[in-house]
N, C-alpha and C positions, 0 to 999 in steps of 0.2 A: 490230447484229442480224445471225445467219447466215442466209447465203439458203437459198430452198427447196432446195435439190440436196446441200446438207451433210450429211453421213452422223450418225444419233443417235449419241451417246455408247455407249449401249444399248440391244439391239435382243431383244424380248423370243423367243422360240420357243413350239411347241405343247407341251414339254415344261415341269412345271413345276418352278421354282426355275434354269431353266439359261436362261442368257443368253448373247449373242453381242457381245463387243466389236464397236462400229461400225468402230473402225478397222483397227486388228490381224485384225478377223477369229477371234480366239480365243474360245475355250466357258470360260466361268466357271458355277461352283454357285454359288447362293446361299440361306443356310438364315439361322434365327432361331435359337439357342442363348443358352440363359442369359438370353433378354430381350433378346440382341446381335446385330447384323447379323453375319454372317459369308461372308466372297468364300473360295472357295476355284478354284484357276487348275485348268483340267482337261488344262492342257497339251495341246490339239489345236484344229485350227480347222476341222475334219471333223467334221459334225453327226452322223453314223453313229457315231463313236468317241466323240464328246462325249456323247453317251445310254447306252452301256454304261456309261462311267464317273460317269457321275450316279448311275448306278442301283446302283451301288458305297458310293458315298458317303451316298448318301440312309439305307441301310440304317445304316449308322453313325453319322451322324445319329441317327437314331430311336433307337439304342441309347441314346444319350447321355442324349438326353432322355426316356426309361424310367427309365434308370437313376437321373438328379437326379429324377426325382420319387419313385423311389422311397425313395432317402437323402433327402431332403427331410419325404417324410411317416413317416421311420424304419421300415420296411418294407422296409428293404433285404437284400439276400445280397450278398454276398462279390466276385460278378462284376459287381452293379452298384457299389460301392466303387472294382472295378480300371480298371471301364469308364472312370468317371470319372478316376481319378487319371493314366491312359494320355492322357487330350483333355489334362488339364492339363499332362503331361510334354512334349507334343508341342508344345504352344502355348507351348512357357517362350522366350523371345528370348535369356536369361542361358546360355543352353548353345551348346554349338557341336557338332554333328552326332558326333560320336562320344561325346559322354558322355549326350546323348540318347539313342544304340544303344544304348551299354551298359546305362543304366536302363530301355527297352524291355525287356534282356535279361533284366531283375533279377525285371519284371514276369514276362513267359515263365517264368521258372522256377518260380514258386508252380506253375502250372498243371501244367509240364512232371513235381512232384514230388512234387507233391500230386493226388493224386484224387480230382474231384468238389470240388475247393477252389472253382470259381466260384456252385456252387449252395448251400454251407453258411451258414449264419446267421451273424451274426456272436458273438453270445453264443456259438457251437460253440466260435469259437476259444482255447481256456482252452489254460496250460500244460502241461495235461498233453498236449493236442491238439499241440502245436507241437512239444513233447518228442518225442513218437511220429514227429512228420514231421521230425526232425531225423536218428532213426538211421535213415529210412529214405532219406533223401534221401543221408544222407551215406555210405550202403549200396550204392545203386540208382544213383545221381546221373539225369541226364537222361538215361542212354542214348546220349546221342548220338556219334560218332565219322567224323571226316570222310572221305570218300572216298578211298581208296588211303595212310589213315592206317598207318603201322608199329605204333605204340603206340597208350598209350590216355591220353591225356593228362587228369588230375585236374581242370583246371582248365578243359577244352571238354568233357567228362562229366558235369561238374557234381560232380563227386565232393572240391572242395575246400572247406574249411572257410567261406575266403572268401567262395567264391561262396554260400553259404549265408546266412548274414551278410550279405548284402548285400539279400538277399531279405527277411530279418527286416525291416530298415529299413524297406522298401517294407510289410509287415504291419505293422507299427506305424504309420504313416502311415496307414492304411486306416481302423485301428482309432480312431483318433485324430479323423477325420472320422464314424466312429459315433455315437463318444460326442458330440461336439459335437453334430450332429443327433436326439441321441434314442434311437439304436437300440441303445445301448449304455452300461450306468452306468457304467462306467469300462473303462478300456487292461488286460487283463492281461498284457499285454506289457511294464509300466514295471515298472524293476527290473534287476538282474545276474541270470547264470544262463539266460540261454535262447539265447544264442550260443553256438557252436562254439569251439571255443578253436582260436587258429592259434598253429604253430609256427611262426617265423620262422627262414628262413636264414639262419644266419652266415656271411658272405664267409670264406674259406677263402683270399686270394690268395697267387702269389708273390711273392716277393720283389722291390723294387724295379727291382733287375738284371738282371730275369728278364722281366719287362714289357720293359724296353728291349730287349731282346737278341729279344722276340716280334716286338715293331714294326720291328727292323733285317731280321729275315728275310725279313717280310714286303717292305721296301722293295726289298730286294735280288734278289727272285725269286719269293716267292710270290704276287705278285698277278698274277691272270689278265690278259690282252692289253695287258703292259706299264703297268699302271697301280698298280703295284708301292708306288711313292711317294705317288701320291694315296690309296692305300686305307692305308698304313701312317699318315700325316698325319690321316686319320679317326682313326684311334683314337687318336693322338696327342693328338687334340683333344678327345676324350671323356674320357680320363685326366687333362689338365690343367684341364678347366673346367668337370669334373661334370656336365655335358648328358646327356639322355636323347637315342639315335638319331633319333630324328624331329624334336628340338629343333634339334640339329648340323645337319640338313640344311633347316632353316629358316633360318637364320643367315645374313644378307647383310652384303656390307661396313659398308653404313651403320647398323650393329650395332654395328660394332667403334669406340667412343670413346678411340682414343690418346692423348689430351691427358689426360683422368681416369683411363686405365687399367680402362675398364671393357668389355664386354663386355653386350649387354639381350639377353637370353634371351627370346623371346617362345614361352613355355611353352601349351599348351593342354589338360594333365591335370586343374588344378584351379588356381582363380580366381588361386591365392596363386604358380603356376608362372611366371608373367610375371615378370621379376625383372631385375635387374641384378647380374653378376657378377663380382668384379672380379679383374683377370689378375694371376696367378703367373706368375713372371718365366720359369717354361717355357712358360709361355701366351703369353706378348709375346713369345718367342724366335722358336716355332714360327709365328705368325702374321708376324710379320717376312719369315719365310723363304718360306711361302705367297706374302704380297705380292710377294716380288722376284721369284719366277716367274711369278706373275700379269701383272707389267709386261711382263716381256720378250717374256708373246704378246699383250699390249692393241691392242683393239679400235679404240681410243679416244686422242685428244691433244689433249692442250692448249697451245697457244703449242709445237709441237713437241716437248713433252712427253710420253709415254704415259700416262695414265690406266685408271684401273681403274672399271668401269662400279659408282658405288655399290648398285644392286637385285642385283648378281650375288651368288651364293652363294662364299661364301667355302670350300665345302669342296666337288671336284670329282665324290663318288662320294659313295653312301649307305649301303652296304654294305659288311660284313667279314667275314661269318661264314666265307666259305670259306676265303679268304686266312688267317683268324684257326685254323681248324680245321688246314691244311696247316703251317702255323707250329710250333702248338703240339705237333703231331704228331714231325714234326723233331727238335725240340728236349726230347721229350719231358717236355713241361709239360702239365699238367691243363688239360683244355679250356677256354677263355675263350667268354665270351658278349660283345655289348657293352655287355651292361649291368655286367657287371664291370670296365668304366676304370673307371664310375662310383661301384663302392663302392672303389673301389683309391685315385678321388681324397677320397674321405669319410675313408678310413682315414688318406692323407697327411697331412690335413690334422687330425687327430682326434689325428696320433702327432706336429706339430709345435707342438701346444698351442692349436689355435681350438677357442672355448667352442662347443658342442654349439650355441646358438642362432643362431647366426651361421651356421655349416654348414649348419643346416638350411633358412636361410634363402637360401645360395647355390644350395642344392639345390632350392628350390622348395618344400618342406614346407610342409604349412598348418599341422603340429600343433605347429611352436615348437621341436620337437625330441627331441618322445617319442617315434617311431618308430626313432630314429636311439639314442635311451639305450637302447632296447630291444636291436638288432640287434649294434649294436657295443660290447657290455659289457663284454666280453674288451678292448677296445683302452682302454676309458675307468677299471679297474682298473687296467691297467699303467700310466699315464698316472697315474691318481691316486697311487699309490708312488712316481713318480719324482718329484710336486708334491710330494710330504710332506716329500722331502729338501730343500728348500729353503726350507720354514718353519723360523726359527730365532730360539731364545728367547735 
């Protein structure tokens, strides 16, 4: 039994639904939603700041629960539908904070593209409705354009096909929770034809010789404050093992499986990006080479050995674009990005005969390898001629 002087667990306030951890001291909300308790942390343990922030939350709240009653007794509009599908996007544990943002952002756009989209009915939304808000979206986009932007970038304007498409999904979902509640006899949104058609870029790279002789310059002198070698070994590493930039600089030693030759990508685009990859013999060259400079400034020993600390990241810098831009410039080669190793190592390995599901599988694709038949058709034509020569009757 605690004695009398023990501090409650919870201590309640004059405001209601906000409570005061006994221990911590911190302001927690607490509401009913859905029939379910819910804590939400207000992040302060200053009762002044804890009551403006309630009074934030509360209102949103309220929203929510308008809005399921509204979708509930099928009397809903459009903005009670998003209200909802926004708590449910926010509340997913299966996401990880950026594909969260982006689906926020998917939401934002109806509104941002559509006007008056949160007050319309849902029956409003028929085809030809969506038609209408397609050329104008894809007209008009959001407007938006960052501060001390040069250009105007399609795809932060909203003016890209994609981003458009992506907001469809999010109306069909909506609509989908209509129908099931009543508000609506069926989706007319199921079916082809109401998306944007995207053009896909074709990698356009140079030539193998031509990649190497980028990365030699860069090792050689174009990288800023002598880290010439480390920035040139990034893209090296991008080229050989197909990473997205953000991947490569996720990547710790204890990553790198030398006894299987493989390589765990811990991908965070999509579910299927986590993967394992396994190294081409320039992948094992160049990672070898990493290692022995690694040794020779370790931190670390064992039995008077150096060791290499296994949480450390295997690749020094995270960046290239300038080094990659000053290179190319030189050498006068068409600009690189870094996301171009990555279709340079698709195309390698597309022109030494791995089947399209297998690449797509090193690359992280979820879709098996249609985005990759799509993209690189030109490479899997040429490929297909030179397989035909070798069928023989």
């Amino acid at each position: 039994m605690s004695s009398g002087n023990s501090k409650k667990r919870w201590e309640r306030t004059s405001v209601t639904n906000l409570l005061r951890h006994g221990v911590s001291g911190r302001y927690y909300a607490r509401f009913k939603v859905g029939g379910k308790q819910k804590w939400i942390a207000l992040g302060t343990d200053i009762f002044s700041v804890a009551k403006l922030r309630i009074a934030d939350k509360s209102k949103r709240v309220l929203r929510q629960r308008t809005a399921r009653n509204s979708i509930n007794s099928g009397t809903c509009a459009m903005g009670d539908l998003l209200t909802v599908y926004k708590a449910h996007v926010a509340a997913r544990v299966d996401l990880d904070p950026k594909s969260r943002k982006r689906m926020g952002e998917h939401c934002a756009y109806l509104g941002k593209t559509w006007p008056g989209f949160e007050s319309l009915q849902p029956d409003e939304i028929t085809r030809q409705a969506v038609s209408e808000w397609r050329n104008r979206a894809l007209t008009d986009g959001t407007g938006y354009r960052p501060p001390g932007a040069k250009g105007n970038s399609k795809a932060v304007a909203g003016l890209s096909p994609s981003s458009f498409n992506k907001a469809v999904d999010v109306l069909r979902s909506l609509l989908n929770v209509a129908v099931e509640r009543g508000a609506l006899a069926a989706n007319p949104l199921i079916g082809r034809g109401i998306k944007a058609k995207v053009t896909l870029r074709k990698p356009h790279l140079p030539e193998a010789a031509v990649l190497r002789a980028i990365c030699d310059e860069i090792e050689s002198g174009s990288g800023l404050g002598g880290w010439g070698l480390e920035t040139a070994d990034l893209c090296r590493f991008l080229m050989f093992t197909g990473c997205r930039k953000s991947e490569a600089a996720a990547v710790r030693w204890s990553d790198i499986d030398r006894a299987r030759g493989i390589i765990r990508v811990a991908g965070t685009k999509t579910e299927s990006a986590a993967r394992e990859v396994p190294l081409i013999p320039a992948a094992t060259a160049l990672l070898e080479k990493i290692r022995t400079r690694r040794l020779k400034s370790a931190a670390m020993a064992l039995n008077g050995e150096p060791q290499i600390d296994p949480a450390a990241p295997v690749l020094a810098v995270r960046e290239a674009q300038g080094s990659l831009d000053r290179a190319c410039a030189k050498l006068n080669a068409e600009r690189l990005t870094h996301h171009d190793f990555r279709d340079a190592f698709a195309t390698q390995a597309i022109e030494a005969g791995v089947d399209i599901p297998t690449i797509a599988a090193w690359l992280g694709h979820a879709d098996g390898g249609t985005l990759l038949m799509r993209v690189y058709a030109h490479h899997r034509r040429a490929h297909s001629v030179a397989a035909a020569a070798k069928v023989n009757f």
